[in-house]
C-alpha positions as CSV (number, residue, x, y, z in Angstrom):
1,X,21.8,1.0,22.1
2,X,19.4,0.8,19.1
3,X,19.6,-3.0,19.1
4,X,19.1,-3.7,22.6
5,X,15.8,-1.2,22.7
6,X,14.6,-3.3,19.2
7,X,15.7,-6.8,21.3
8,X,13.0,-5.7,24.2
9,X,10.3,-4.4,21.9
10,X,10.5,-8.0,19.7
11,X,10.2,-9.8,22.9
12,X,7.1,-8.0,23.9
13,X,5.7,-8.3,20.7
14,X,6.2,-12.4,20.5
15,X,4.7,-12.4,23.8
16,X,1.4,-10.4,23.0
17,X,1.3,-10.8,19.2
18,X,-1.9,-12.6,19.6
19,X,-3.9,-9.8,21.5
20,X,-2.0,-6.8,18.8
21,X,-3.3,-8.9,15.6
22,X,-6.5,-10.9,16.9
23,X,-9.2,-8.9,14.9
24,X,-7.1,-9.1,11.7
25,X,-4.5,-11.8,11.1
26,X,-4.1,-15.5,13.1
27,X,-0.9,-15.1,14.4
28,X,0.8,-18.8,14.6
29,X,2.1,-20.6,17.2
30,X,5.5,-22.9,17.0
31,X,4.1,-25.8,18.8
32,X,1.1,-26.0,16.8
33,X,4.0,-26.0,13.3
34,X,6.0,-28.4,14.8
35,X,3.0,-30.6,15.8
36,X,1.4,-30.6,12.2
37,X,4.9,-31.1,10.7
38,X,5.1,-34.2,12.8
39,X,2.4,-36.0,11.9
40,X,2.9,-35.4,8.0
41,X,4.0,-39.0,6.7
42,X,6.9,-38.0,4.2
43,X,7.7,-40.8,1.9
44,X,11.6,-41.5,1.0
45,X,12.2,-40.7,-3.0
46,X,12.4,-43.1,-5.2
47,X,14.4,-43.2,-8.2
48,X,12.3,-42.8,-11.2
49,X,11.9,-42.5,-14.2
50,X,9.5,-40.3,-16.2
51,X,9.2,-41.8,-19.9
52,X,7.1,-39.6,-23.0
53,X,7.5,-36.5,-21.6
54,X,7.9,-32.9,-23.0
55,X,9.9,-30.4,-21.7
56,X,9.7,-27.1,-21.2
57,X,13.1,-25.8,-21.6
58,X,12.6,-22.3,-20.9
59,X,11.5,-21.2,-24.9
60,X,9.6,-24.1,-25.9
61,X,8.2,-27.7,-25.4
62,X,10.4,-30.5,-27.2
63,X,10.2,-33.8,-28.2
64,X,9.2,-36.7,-25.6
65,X,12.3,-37.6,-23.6
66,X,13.2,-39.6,-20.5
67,X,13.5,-37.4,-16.8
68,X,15.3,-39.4,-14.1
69,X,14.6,-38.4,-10.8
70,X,17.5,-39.3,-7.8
71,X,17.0,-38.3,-4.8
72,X,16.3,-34.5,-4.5
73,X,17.2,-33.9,-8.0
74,X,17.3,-34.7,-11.8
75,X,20.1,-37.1,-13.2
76,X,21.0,-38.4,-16.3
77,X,22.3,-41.6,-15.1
78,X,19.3,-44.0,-15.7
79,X,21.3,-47.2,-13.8
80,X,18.9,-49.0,-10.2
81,X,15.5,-47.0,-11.7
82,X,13.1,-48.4,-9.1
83,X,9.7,-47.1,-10.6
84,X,8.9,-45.9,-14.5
85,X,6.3,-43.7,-14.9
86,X,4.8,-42.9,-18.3
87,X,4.4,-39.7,-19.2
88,X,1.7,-40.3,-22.2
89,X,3.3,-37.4,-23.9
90,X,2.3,-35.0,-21.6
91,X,4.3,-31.5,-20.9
92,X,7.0,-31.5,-17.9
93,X,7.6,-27.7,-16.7
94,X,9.2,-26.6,-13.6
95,X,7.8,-26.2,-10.4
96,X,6.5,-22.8,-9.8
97,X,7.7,-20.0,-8.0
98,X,5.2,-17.2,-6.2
99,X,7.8,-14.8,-5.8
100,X,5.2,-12.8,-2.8
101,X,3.1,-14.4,-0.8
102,X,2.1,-15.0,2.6
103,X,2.7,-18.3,4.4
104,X,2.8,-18.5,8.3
105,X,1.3,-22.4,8.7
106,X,2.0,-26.0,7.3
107,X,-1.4,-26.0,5.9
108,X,-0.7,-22.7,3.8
109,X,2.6,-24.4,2.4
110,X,0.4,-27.5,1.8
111,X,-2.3,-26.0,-0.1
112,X,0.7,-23.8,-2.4
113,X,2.5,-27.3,-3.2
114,X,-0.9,-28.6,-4.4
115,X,-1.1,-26.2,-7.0
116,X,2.4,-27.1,-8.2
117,X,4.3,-24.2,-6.6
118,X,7.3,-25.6,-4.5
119,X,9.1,-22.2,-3.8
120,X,8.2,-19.5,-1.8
121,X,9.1,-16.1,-1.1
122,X,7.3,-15.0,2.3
123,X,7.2,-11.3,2.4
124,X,6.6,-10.8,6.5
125,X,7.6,-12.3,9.7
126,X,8.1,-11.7,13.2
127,X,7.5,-15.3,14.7
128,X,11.3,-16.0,14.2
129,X,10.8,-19.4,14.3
130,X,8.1,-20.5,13.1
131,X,9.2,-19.2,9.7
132,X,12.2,-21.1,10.2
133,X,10.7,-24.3,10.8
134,X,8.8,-23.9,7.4
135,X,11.5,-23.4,5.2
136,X,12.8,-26.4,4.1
137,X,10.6,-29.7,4.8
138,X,10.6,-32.7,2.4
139,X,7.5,-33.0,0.0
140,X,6.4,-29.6,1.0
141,X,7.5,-25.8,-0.9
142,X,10.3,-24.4,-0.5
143,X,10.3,-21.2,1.8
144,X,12.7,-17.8,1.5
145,X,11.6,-15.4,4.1
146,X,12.3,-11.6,5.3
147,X,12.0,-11.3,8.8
148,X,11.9,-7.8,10.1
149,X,11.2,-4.6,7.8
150,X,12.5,-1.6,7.8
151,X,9.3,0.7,7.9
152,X,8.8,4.6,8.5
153,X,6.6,6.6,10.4
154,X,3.1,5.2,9.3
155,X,4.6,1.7,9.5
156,X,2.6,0.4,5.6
157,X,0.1,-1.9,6.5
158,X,-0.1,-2.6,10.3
159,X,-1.9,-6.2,9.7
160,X,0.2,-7.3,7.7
161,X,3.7,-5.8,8.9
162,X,3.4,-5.6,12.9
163,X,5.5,-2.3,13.9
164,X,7.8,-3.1,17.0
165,X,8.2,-0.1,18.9
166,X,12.4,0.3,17.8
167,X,11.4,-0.7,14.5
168,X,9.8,2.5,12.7
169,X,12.9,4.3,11.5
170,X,12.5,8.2,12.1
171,X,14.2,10.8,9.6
172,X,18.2,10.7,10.6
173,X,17.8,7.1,12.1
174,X,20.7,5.1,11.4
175,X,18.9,2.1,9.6
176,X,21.9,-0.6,9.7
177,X,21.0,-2.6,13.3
178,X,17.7,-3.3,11.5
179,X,19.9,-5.2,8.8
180,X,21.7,-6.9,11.2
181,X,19.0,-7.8,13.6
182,X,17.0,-9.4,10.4
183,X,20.0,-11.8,9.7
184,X,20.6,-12.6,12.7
185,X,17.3,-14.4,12.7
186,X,17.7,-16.3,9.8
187,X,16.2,-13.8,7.0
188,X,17.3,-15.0,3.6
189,X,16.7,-11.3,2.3
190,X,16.0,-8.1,3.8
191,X,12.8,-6.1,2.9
192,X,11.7,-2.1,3.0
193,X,8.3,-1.3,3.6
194,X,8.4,2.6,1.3
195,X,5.4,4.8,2.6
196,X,5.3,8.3,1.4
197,X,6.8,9.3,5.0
198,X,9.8,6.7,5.1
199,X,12.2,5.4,5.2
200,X,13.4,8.3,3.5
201,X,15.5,8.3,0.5
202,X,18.8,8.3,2.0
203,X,17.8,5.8,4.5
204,X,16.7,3.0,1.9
205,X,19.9,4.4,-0.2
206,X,21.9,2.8,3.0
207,X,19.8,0.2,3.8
208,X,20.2,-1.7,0.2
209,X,24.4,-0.7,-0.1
210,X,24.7,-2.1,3.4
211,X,22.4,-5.4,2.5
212,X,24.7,-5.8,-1.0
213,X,27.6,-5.4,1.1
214,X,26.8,-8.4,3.1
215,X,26.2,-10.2,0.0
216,X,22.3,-9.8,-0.1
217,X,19.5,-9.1,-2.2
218,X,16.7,-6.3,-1.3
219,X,13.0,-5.9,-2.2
220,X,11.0,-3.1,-1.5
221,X,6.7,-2.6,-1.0
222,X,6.2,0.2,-3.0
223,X,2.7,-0.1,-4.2
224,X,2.2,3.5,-5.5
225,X,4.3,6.1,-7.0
226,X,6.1,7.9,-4.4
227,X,7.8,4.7,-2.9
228,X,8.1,3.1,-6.3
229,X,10.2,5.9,-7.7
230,X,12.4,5.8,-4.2
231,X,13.1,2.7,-4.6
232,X,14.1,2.8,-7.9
233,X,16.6,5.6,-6.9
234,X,17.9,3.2,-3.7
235,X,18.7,0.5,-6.6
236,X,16.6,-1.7,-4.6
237,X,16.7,-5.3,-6.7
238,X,13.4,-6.3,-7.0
239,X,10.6,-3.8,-6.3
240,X,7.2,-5.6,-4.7
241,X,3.4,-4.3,-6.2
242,X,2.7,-2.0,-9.1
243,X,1.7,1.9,-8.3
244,X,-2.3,2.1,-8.8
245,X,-2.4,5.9,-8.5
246,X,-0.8,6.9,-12.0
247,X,1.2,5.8,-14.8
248,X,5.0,6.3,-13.9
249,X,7.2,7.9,-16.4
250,X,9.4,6.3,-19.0
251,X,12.4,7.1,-16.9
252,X,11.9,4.8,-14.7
253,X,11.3,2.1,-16.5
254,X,14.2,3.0,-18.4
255,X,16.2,3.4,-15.2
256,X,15.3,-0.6,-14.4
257,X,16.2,-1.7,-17.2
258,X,19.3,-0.3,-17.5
259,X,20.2,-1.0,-13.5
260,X,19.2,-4.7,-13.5
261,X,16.3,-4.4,-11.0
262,X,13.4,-6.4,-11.4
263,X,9.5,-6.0,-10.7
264,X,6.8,-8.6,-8.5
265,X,3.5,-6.5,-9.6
266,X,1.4,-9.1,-7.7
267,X,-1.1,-8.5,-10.3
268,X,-4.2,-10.8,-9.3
269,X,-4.3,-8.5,-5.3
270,X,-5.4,-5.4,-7.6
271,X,-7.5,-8.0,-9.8
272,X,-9.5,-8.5,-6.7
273,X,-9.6,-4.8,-4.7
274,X,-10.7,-3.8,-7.8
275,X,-13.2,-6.4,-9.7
276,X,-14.1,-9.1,-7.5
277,X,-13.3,-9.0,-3.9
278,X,-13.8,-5.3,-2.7
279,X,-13.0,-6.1,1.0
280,X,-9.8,-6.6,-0.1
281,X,-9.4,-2.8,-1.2
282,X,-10.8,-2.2,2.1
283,X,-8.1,-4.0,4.2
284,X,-5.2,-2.5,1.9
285,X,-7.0,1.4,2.4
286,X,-3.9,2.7,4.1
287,X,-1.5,2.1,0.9
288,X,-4.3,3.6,-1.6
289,X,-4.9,6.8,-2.8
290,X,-8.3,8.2,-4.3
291,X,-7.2,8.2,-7.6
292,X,-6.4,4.9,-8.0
293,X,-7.7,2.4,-10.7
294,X,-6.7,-1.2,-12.5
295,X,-6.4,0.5,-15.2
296,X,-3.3,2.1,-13.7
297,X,-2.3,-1.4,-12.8
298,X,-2.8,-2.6,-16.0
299,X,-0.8,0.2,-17.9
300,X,2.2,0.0,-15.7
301,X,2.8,-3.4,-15.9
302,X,2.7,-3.4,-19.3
303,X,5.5,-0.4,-19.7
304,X,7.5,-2.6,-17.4
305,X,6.7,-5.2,-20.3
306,X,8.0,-3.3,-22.9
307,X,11.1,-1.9,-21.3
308,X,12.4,-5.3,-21.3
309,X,12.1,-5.1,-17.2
310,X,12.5,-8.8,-15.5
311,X,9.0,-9.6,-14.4
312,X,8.4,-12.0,-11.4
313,X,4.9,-13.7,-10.9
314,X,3.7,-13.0,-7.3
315,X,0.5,-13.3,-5.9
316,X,0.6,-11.4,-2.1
317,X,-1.5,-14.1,-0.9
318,X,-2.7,-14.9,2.4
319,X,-5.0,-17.8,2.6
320,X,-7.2,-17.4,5.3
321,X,-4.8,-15.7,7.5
322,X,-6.4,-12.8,7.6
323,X,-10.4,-13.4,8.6
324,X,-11.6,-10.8,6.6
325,X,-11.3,-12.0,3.7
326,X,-10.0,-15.4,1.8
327,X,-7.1,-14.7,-1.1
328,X,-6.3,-18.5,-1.9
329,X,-2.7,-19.8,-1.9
330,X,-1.9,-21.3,-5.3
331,X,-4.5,-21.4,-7.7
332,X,-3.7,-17.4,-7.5
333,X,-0.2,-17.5,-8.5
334,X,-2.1,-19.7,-11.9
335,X,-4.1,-16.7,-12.5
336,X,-1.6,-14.2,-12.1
337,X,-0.3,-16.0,-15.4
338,X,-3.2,-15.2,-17.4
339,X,-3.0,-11.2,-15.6
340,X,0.5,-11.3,-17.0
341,X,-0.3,-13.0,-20.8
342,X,-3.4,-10.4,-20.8
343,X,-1.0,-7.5,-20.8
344,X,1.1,-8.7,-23.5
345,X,3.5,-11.6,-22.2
346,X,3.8,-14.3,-24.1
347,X,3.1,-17.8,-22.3
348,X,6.4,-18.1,-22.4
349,X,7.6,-15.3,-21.1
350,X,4.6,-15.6,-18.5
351,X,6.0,-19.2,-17.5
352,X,9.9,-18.4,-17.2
353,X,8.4,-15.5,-14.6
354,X,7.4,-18.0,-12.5
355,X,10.1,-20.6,-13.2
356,X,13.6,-19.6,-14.5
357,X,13.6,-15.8,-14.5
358,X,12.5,-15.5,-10.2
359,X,15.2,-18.1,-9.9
360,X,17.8,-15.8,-11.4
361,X,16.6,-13.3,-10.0
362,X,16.6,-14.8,-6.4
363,X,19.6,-16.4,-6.8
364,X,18.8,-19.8,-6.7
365,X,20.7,-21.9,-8.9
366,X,19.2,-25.4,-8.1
367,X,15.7,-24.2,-9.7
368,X,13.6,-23.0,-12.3
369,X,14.5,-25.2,-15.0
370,X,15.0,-29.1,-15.7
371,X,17.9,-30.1,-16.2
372,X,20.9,-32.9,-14.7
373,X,21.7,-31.2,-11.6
374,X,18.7,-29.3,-10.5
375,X,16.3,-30.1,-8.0
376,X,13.3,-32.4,-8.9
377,X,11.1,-29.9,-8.6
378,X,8.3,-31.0,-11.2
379,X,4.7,-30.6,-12.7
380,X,3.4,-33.1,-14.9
381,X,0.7,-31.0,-17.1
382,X,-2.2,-32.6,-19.3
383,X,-2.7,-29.9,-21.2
384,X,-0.2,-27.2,-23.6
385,X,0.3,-24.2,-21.5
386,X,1.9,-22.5,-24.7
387,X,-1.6,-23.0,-26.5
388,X,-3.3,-21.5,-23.1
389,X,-1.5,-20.4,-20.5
390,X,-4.7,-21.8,-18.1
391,X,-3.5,-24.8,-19.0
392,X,-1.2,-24.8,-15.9
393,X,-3.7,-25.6,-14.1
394,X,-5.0,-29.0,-15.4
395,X,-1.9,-30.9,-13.2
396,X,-1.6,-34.5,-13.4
397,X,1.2,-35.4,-10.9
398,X,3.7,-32.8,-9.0
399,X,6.8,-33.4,-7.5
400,X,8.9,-31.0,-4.7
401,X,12.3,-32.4,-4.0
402,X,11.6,-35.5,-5.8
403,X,9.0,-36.4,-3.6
404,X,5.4,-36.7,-5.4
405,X,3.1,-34.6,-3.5
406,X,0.1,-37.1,-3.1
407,X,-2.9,-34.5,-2.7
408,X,-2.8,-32.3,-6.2
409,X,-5.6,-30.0,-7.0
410,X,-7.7,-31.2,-10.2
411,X,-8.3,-27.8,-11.4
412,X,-10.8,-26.7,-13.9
413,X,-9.2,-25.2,-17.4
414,X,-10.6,-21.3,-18.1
């Protein structure tokens, strides 16, 4: 019964989602997707080889070295090279990964892959598919999506998660069809929107067995305390935003640690609310309390830090999605970098949380590092990102798939 009433209420929503979101977020449309996708000239790869380069490896930069590129991925057979490209002894690191952002359009994955991202985790959707028709397109990111939520009462944000009428889970609910109904739609994970009202605990305690009993991975929004500390206790695996209203307690940092989950803290959001773009602290009201502070922000992530708990770089981006404000694809997911080296990573570790580490985490086992075997996802840096982890941004050349992306952002070292 549950899953006709929430079949009905997603209907009406695809069919009005325009008039429920017009004075907050563009809501996209499949023809206008499959149009822009169309007229994107893809060029086939070409076997190459990139000569005097040095790799990042995960731990460090080596000595110059030969990359072959075949096809979609990197080989160590250098037989039919068709072009040679010198590297100058510049530094080869993964693509990156923005393990939270926001991408409905082919000009939002467009602008990411200029900055050198090529994956993607998209952290809302109800346009079915249009998601799915941005997941996987040559030259462009990679994109991993959750489609429906599961959301309480208050529903989180309303702009940014639309609540279908059979979708707000009431105390007692029986949260499964919600699993099911995301699948069934092509989600590649399944998220839970925690507010302090819901889902409650033993609902997000079901939700996440039920998704690891299908063979899935679980993230939760939990951007302050009360639905951080739930989600800890669900076990969810990787637990979206940072609380802003306090500094959690050791035990549950200690908890993560000890039960493998992992943290997005999405950083560079609070950087804005709180420094630099106040509108955005506006638009996010709902999920903040009054005693909330960077500071908090700042503190938490670093205890995360400490207690040896697998950060992931996300940025919660949006583009211009939303009108009210602009929070720019890519060059964000660079700066959340320098958040993460400002409270203690290394570069290192700030470059394997954007690389190897979300891979892992994500379970991706075609990404994140360079290798024979993995996909040619590529950037070709001038500059040491070990010396200054801003240094990610001065891109020469990127490749996605072993396609070189044509239109890379020049960006300015800070």
């Amino acid at each position: 019964m549950q899953i006709k009433r929430l079949v009905s209420a997603s209907v009406a929503l695809l069919g009005s989602s325009r008039a429920c979101l017009h004075d907050h977020m563009r809501a996209p449309q499949l023809r206008d997707v499959e149009a822009a996708l169309d007229r994107r000239g893809v060029p086939a790869p070409v076997k190459t080889a990139i000569r005097n380069v040095r790799v990042f490896d995960g731990y460090g930069i080596g000595k110059p070295q030969t990359i072959i590129i075949d096809g979609e991925y990197i080989s160590d057979c250098d037989d039919n090279v068709e072009q040679t490209i010198d590297g100058d002894n510049r530094i080869l690191i993964p693509g990156l990964i923005d393990s939270h952002s926001h991408v409905q359009s082919v000009e939002g994955l467009e602008n990411t892959t200029s900055y050198g991202i090529t994956t993607i985790f998209n952290m809302a959707c109800t346009q079915y598919q249009v998601c799915n028709s941005l997941k996987s397109n040559p030259g462009l990111a990679s994109l991993f999506t959750t489609m429906i939520s599961a959301l309480g009462p208050s529903g989180g944000n309303p702009q940014l998660n639309p609540v279908l009428p059979g979708q707000q889970l009431q105390p007692g609910d029986d949260p499964d069809f919600l699993v099911d109904y995301s699948f069934s739609n092509g989600s590649n994970y399944f998220k839970i929107v925690g507010a302090p009202d819901g889902p409650t605990q033993d609902q997000q305690n079901e939700l996440v067995d039920y998704v690891h009993s299908l063979g899935h991975f679980v993230v939760t929004h939990a951007p302050n305390s009360v639905p951080y500390t739930r989600a800890v206790s669900s076990r969810s695996d990787v637990l979206q935003h940072i609380p802003d209203d306090g500094v959690l307690p050791p035990y549950l940092f200690k908890s993560m640690k000890e039960h493998g989950l992992a943290a997005t803290p999405t950083m560079e959001i609070f950087r804005r609310a709180y420094t630099i773009q106040p509108e955005i602290a506006e638009f996010l009201r709902r999920n903040n309390t009054g005693n909330g502070s960077y500071e908090n922000v700042l503190e938490n992530v670093r205890r995360l830090h400490i207690a040896g708990v697998p950060i992931l770089a996300g940025t919660d981006s949006v583009g211009s999605t939303i009108p009210l404000f602009y929070f720019p694809y890519g060059d964000s997911l660079h700066q959340e970098l320098v958040n993460l080296v400002g409270v203690g990573m290394t570069p290192v570790e700030a470059l394997r949380a954007a690389t190897i580490v979300p891979a892992t985490v994500h379970r991706l086992s075609d990404r994140g590092a360079i290798r024979p075997g993995m996909r040619a996802d590529l950037i070709l840096l001038n500059s040491n990102p070990l010396v200054n982890i801003s240094n990610t941004r001065d891109i020469a050349r990127v490749w996605v798939g072993g396609v070189e992306y044509p239109n890379v952002v020049k960006l300015t070292k800070t």
